[in-house]
C-alpha positions as CSV (number, residue, x, y, z in Angstrom):
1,X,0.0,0.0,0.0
2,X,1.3,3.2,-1.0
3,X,1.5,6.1,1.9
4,X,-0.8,7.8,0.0
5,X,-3.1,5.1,-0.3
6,X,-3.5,4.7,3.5
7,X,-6.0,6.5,5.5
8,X,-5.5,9.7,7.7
9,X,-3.4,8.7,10.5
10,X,-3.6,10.9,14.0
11,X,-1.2,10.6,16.1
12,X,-1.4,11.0,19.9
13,X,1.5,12.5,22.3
14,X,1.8,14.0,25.8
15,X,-1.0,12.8,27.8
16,X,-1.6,13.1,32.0
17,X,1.3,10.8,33.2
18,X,4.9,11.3,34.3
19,X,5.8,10.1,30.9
20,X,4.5,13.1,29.2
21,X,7.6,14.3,27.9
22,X,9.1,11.4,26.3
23,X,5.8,10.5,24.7
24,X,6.0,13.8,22.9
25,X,9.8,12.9,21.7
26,X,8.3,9.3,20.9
27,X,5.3,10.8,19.1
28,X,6.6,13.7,17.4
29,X,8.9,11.4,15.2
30,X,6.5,9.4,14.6
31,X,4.4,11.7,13.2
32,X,7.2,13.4,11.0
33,X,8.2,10.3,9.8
34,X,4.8,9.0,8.3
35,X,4.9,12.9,6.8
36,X,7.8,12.3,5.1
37,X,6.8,9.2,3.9
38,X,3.5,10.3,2.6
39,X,0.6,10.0,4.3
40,X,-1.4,12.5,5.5
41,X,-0.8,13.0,9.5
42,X,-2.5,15.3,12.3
43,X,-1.0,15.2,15.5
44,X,-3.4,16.0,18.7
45,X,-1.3,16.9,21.7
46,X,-2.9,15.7,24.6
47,X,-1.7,17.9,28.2
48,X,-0.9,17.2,31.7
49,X,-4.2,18.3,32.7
50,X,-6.0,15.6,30.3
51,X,-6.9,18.2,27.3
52,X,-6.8,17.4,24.2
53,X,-5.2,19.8,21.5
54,X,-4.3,19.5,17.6
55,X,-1.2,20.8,16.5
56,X,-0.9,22.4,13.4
57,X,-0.8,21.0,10.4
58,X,2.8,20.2,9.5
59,X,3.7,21.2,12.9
60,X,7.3,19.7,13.6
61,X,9.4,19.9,17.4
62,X,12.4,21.6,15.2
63,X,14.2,21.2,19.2
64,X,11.8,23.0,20.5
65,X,12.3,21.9,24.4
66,X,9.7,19.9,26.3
67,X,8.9,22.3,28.4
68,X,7.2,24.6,25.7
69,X,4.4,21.6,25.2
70,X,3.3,22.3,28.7
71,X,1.3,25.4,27.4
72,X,-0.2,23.8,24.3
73,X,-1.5,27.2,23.0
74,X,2.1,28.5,23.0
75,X,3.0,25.7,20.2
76,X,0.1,27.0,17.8
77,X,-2.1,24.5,19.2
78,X,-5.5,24.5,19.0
79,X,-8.1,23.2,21.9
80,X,-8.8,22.5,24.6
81,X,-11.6,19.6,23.9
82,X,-12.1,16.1,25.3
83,X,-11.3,12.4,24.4
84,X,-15.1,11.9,23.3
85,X,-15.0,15.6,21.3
86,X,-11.7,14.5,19.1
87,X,-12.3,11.3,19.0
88,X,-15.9,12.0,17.2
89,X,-15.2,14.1,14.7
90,X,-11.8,12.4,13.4
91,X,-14.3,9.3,13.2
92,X,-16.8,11.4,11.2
93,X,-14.5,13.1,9.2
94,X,-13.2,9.7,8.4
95,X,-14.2,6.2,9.7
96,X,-11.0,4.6,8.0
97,X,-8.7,7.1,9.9
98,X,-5.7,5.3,12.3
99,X,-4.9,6.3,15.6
100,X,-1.2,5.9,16.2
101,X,-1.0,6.1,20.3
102,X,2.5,7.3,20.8
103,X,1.4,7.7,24.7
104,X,3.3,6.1,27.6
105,X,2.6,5.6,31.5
106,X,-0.8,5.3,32.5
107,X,-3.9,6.1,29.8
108,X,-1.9,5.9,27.3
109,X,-0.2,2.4,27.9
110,X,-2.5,0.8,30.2
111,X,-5.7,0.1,28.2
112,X,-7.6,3.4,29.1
113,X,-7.1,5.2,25.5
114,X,-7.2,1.9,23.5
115,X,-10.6,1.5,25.1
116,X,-11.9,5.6,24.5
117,X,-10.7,4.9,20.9
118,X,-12.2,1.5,20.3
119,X,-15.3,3.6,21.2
120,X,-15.2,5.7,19.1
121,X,-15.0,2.6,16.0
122,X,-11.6,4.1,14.7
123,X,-8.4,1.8,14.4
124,X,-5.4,2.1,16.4
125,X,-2.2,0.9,16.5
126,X,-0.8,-1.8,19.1
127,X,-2.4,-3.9,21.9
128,X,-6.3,-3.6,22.5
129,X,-7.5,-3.1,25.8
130,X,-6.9,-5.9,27.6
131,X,-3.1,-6.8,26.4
132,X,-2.4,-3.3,27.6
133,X,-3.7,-3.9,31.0
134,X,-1.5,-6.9,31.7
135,X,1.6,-5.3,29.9
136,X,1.2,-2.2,32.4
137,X,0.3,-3.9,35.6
138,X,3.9,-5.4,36.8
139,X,2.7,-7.9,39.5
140,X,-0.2,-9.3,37.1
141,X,2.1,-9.6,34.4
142,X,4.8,-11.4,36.8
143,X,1.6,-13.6,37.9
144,X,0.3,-14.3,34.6
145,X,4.0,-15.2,33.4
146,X,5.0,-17.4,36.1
147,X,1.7,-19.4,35.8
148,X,2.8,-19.7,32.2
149,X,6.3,-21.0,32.7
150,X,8.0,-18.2,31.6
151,X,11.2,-17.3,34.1
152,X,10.6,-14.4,35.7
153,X,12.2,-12.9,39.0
154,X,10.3,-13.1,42.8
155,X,8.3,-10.4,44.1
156,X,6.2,-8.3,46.2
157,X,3.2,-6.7,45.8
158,X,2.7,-4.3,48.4
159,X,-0.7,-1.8,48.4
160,X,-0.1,1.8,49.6
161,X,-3.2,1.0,51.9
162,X,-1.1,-1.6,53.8
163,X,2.0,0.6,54.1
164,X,0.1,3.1,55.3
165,X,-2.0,0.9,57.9
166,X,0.7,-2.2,58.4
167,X,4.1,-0.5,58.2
168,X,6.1,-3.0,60.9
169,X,4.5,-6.2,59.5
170,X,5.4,-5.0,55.9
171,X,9.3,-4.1,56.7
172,X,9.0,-7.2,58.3
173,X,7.8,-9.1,54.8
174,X,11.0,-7.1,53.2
175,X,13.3,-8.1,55.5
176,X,12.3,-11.8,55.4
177,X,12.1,-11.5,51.4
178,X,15.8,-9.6,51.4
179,X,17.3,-12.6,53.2
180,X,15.4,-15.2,50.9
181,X,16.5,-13.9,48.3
182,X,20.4,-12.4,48.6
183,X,22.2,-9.9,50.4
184,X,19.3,-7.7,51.7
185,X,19.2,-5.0,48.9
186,X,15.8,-5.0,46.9
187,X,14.4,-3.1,43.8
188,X,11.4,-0.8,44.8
189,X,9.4,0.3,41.7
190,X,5.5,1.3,40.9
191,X,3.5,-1.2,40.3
192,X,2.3,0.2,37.1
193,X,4.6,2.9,35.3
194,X,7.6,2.6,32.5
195,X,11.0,4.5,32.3
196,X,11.7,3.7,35.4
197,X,9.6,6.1,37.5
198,X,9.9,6.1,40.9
199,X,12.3,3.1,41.0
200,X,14.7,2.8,43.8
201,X,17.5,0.6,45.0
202,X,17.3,-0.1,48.6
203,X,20.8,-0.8,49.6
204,X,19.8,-1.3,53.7
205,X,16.8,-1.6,55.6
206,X,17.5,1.7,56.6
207,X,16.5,2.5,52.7
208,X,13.4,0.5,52.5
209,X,10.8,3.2,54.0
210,X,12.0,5.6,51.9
211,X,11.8,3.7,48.2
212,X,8.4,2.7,49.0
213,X,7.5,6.1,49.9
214,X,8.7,6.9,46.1
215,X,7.2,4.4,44.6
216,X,4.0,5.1,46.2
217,X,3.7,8.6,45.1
218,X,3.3,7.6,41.4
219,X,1.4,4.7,42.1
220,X,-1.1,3.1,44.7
221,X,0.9,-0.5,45.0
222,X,4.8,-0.8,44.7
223,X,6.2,-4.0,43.4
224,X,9.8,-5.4,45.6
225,X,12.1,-7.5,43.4
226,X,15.3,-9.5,44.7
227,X,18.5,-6.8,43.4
228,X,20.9,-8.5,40.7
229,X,23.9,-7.8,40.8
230,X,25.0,-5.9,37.0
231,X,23.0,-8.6,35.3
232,X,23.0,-8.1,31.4
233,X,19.7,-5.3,30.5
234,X,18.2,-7.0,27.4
235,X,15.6,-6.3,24.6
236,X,14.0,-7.5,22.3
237,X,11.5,-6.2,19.5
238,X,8.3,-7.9,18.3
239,X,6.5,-6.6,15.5
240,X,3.4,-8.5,14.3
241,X,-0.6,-9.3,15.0
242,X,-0.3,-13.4,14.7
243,X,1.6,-15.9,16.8
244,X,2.8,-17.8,13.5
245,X,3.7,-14.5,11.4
246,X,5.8,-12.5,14.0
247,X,9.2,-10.6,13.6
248,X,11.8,-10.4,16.1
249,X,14.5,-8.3,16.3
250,X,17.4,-8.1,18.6
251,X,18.3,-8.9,21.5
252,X,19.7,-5.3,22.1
253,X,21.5,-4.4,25.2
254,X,21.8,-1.5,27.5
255,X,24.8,-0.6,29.5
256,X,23.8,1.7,32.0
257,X,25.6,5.0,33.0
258,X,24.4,4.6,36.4
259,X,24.0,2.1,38.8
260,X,20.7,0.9,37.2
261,X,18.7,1.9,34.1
262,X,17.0,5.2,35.7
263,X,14.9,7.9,33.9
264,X,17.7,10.2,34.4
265,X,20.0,7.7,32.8
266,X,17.5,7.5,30.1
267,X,16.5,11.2,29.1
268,X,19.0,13.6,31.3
269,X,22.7,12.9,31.5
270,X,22.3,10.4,29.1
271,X,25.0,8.0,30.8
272,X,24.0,4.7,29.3
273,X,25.3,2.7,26.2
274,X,23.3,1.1,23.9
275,X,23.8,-1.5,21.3
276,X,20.9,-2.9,18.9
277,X,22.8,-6.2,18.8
278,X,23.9,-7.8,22.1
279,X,27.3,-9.9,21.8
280,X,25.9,-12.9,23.1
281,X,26.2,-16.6,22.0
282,X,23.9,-17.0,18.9
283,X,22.1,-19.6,21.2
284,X,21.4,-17.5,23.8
285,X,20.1,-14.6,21.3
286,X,17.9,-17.0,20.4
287,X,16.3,-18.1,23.1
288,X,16.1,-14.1,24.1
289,X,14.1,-14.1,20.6
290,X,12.3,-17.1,22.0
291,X,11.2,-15.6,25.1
292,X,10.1,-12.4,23.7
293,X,7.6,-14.0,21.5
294,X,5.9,-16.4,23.7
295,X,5.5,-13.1,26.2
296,X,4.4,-11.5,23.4
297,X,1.6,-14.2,22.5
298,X,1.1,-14.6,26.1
299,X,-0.3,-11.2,26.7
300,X,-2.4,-11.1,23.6
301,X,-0.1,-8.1,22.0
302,X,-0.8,-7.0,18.8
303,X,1.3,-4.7,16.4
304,X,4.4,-4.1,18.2
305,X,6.2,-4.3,21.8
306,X,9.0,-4.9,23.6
307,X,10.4,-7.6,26.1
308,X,13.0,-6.7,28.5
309,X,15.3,-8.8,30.2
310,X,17.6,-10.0,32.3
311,X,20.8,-12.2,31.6
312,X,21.6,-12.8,35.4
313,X,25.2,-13.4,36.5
314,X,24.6,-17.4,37.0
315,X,23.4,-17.4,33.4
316,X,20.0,-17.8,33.7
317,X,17.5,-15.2,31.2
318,X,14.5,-13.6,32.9
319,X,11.6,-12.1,31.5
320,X,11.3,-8.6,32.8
321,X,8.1,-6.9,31.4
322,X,6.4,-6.8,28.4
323,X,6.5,-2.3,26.9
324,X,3.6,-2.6,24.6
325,X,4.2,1.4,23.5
326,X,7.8,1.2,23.9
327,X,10.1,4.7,22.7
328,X,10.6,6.2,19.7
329,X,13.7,8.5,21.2
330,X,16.9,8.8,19.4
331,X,18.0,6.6,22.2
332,X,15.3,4.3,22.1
333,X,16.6,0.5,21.4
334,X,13.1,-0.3,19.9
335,X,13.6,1.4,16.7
336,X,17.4,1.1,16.9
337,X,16.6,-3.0,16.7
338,X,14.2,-2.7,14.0
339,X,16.9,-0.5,11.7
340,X,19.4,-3.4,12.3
341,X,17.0,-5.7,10.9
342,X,16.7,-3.8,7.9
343,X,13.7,-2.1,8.5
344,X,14.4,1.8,8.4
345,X,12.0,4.4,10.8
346,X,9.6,5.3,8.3
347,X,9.2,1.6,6.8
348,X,9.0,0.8,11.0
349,X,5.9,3.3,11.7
350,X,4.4,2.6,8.3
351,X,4.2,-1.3,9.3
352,X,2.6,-0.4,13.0
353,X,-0.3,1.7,10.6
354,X,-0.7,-1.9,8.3
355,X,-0.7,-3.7,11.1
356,X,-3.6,-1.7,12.8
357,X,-5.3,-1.9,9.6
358,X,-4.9,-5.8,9.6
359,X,-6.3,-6.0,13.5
360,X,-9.1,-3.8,13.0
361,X,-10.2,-5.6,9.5
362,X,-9.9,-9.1,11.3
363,X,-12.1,-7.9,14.1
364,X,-15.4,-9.6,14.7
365,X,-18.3,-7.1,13.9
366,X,-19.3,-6.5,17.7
367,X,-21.9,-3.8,17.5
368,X,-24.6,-6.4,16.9
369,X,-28.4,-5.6,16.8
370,X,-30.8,-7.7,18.4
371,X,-32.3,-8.5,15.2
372,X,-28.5,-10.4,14.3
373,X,-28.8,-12.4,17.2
374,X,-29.7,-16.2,16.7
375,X,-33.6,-16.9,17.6
């Protein structure tokens, strides 16, 4: 299909999470790319306080900084309206139009979009509703894998409610978990945010009040995992709708700058190394590869994602999570995978659009009338 053959594709950034800024990296390249390529692309910015705003046509970030999307107006946007408002009228100004969700973090990532857009009839790009649920729920995702035999590192699941109500019985649960499971120090993360929010090592037990105290402010549970000592960071891209039809690319591996793979690692100083292709034993790529795609089927994702993982010292690989709107940064390893493969940026966001197009033309017809029910 031709880019000019495809359907108007609007593309979503911002939205109400902590991950506001880098979905506006992620979304604005997106959205220049498919220009380039063709097709015919609006861009609807949507802000911290949950409006949404179109950009103006052609409108391109040219290094603008992040901070100037936090008045929407300022950019030449126009707004503010709602989800159901925008939603509407690109549906009646075009039923066929795509919705590429460039959104990370909660409403974006965890269902709550795919769900206002499925709505609304129009086709989106990615994981449906419930797909992105699991992916962005840590502990259900950890459950979900384990009972599936995938490896995946112990945890905790600890609600703000119980921290708040229960605080000696909880250290108490940390401490005995720290000295299950190694020397005492433990991850500390939300239970259902990306790039690393509000993660924190906790080195003592003197440090385990505090990193739950973090992780609680972005979320109401924190998940506790077992530290590793400098295991291998690895991931791996999955592009596809069908178990039997997928493509995987990588493993990639990041080194980071810091002591663990933080957002300010990520987006501010910029410490980390990344590589697209991991120097690692073709049979232990592969069974990365392996890995990725059974999480992938596992969930129910559809278009793209990405699996991140562990190589631990002992040499074991660990499923990590499942990123079903993973980055579009210049740093982003999701892309950078993809490339290696031989599929450039453009040809990579022109799939994801195909590939919504596919899901939503292999959809069951589920606005049925009484009268198509059997009698």
């Amino acid at each position: 299909m031709t880019p000019t053959a495809r359907p108007p594709i609007a593309v979503l950034v911002g939205g109400p999470s902590a991950e506001h800024d880098v979905s506006i990296v992620s979304g604005t390249a997106i959205a220049e790319a498919l220009a380039d390529a063709g097709c015919r692309v609006t861009v609807h910015l949507i802000s911290l306080d949950g409006g949404w705003w179109r950009l103006p046509d052609g409108h391109r970030r040219d290094g603008r900084p992040l901070a100037a999307y936090d008045d929407p107006a300022a950019v030449g946007a126009m707004g503010a309206t709602g989800a159901a408002e925008t939603l509407t009228a690109l549906a009646a100004s075009d039923p066929s139009t795509v919705v590429f969700i460039a959104l990370h973090g909660p409403f974006g990532e965890d269902g709550t979009v795919q769900a206002l857009v499925e709505a609304a009839g129009l086709a989106f790009t990615g994981s449906g509703v419930a797909a992105s649920a699991i992916g962005m729920d840590k502990p259900r995702f950890k459950a979900l894998a384990r009972g599936a035999g995938l490896p995946v590192l112990d945890w905790l699941e600890i609600p703000a409610r119980r921290w708040t109500s229960e605080r000696a019985e909880v250290l108490a649960e940390l401490e005995a978990f720290g000295r299950a499971h190694g020397d005492g120090r433990l991850i500390v993360k939300p239970a259902g945010l990306g790039s690393s929010v509000g993660m924190t090592i906790a080195h003592a037990a003197a440090e385990r009040p505090g990193a739950l105290d973090e992780a609680l402010r972005f979320d109401g549970r924190a998940v506790v995992e077992p530290y590793l000592e400098r295991p291998r960071e690895l991931e791996v891209a999955v592009l596809g709708n069908d178990e039997g039809a997928l493509r995987v690319f990588g493993p990639g591996e990041v080194t980071p700058g810091r002591e663990f793979y933080d957002y300010a690692d990520k987006y501010l100083v910029a410490g980390a190394r990344t590589t697209p292709t991991a120097d690692l034993p073709s049979s232990l790529a592969a069974e990365a590869r392996r890995l990725a795609a059974a999480t992938f089927t596992l969930v129910g994702a559809a278009g793209f994602a990405r699996v991140d993982g562990f190589l631990a010292g002992d040499g074991r690989l660990l499923v990590s999570e499942i990123n079903t709107i993973p980055g579009f940064t210049p740093i982003s390893l999701f892309p950078a995978m993809a490339m290696a493969g031989g599929l450039g940026f453009s040809e990579l966001c022109l799939e994801i659009v195909d590939l919504a197009l596919a899901a939503r033309a292999a959809r069951p017809n589920r606005r049925l009338r009484p009268a198509d029910l059997p009698r």
